[in-house]
C-alpha positions as CSV (number, residue, x, y, z in Angstrom):
1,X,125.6,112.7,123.8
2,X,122.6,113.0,126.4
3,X,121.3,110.1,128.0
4,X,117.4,109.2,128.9
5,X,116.7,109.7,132.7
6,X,115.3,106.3,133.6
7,X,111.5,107.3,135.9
8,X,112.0,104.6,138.3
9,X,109.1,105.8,140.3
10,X,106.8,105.7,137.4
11,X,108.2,101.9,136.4
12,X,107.3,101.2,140.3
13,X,103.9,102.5,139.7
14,X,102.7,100.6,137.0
15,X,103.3,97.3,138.0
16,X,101.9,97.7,141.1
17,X,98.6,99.3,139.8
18,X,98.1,95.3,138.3
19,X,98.6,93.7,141.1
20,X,102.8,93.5,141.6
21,X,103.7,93.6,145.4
22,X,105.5,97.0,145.7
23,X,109.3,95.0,146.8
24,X,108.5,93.1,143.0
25,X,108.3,96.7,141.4
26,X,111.3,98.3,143.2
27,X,113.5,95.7,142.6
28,X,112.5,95.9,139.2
29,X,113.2,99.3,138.4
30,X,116.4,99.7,139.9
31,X,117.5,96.3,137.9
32,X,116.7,98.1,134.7
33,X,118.3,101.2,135.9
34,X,121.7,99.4,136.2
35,X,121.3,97.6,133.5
36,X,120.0,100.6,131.0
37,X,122.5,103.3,132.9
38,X,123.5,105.8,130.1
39,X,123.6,103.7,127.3
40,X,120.7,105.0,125.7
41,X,120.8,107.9,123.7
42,X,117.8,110.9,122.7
43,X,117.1,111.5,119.4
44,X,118.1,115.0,119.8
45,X,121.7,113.7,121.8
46,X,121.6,111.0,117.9
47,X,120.8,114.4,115.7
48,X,123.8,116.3,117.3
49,X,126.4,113.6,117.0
50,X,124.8,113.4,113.4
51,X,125.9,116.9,113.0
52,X,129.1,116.9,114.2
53,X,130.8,113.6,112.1
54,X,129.1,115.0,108.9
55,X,131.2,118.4,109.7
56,X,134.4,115.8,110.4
57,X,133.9,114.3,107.3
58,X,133.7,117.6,105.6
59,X,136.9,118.5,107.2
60,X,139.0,115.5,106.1
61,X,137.3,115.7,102.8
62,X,138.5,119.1,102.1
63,X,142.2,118.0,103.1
64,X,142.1,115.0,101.0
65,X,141.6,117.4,98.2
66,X,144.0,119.6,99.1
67,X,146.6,117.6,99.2
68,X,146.3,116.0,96.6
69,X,146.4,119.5,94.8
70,X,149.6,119.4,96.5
71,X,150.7,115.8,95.5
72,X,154.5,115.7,93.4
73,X,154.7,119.9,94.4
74,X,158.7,119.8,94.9
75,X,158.4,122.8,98.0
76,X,154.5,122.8,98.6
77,X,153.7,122.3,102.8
78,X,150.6,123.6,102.6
């Protein structure tokens, strides 16, 4: 799944444009980059994994169903 790139330079920017002492902003930013890291997620990174547990389930659904086709078949393995 992607990750969001934190702007730390644009979080600096803003607090200090209302009046934050520029040490105030820095420490800020990279407090919320640690904490934040790569635990968000993009909606298109969201959409993808969407994608590919729907195709999982489709998968395991199919197998249910054909086993239990195959379900008291005395010399069915497939």
């Amino acid at each position: 799944m992607k990750s969001i790139a934190f702007d730390a330079h644009m979080y600096v920017k803003r607090p200090k444009a209302v009046g934050f002492a520029e040490e105030q902003s820095e420490v800020q930013a990279e407090t919320i980059a640690e904490i934040v890291g790569d635990k968000l997620a993009t909606k298109l990174g969201l959409k993808e994994l969407e994608i590919n547990l729907r195709g999982e389930v489709a998968e395991t659904k199919a197998d249910i169903i054909k086993w239990g086709r195959h379900a008291g078949c005395s010399g069915c393995y497939n």
